[in-house]
C-alpha positions as CSV (number, residue, x, y, z in Angstrom):
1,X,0.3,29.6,-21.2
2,X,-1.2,32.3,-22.7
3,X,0.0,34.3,-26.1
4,X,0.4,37.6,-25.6
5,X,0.2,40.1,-28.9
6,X,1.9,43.4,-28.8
7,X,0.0,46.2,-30.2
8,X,1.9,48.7,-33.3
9,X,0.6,51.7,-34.5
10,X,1.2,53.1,-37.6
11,X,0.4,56.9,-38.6
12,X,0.3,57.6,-41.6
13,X,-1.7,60.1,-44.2
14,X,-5.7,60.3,-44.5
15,X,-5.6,59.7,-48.2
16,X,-2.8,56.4,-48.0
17,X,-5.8,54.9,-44.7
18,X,-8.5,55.2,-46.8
19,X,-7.1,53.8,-49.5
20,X,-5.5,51.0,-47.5
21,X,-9.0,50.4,-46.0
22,X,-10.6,49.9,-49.8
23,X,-7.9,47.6,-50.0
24,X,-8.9,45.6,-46.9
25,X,-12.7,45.7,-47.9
26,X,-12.0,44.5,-50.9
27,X,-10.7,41.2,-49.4
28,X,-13.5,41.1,-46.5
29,X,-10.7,42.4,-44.1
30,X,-10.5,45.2,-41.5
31,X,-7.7,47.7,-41.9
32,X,-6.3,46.0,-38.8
33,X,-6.2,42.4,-40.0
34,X,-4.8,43.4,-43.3
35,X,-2.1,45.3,-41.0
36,X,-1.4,42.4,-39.2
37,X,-1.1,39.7,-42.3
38,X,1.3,42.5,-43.8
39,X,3.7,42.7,-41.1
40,X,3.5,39.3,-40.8
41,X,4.3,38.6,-44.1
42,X,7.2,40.9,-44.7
43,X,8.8,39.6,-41.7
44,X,8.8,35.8,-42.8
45,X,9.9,36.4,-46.0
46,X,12.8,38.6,-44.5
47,X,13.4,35.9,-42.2
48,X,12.5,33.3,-45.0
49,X,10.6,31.8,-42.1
């Protein structure tokens, strides 16, 4: 069986995305993946997962 992925989008100011996306380049990551690991991350460690 497939695993689907839901999709979240995020708005936020021009100045906070571009400095998010130096952020992700400067670990070889798109703005997306760093996204991702982020959420991921917070979520766990809420959870304690």
């Amino acid at each position: 069986m497939a695993d689907t992925k839901k999709r979240l989008t995020l708005l936020v100011d021009n100045e906070i995305f571009e400095k998010f996306k130096f952020l992700a380049q400067e670990q070889n990551r798109t703005a997306g993946n760093l996204g991702t690991k982020l959420v991921n991350d917070y979520v766990k460690k809420y959870y304690k997962e």
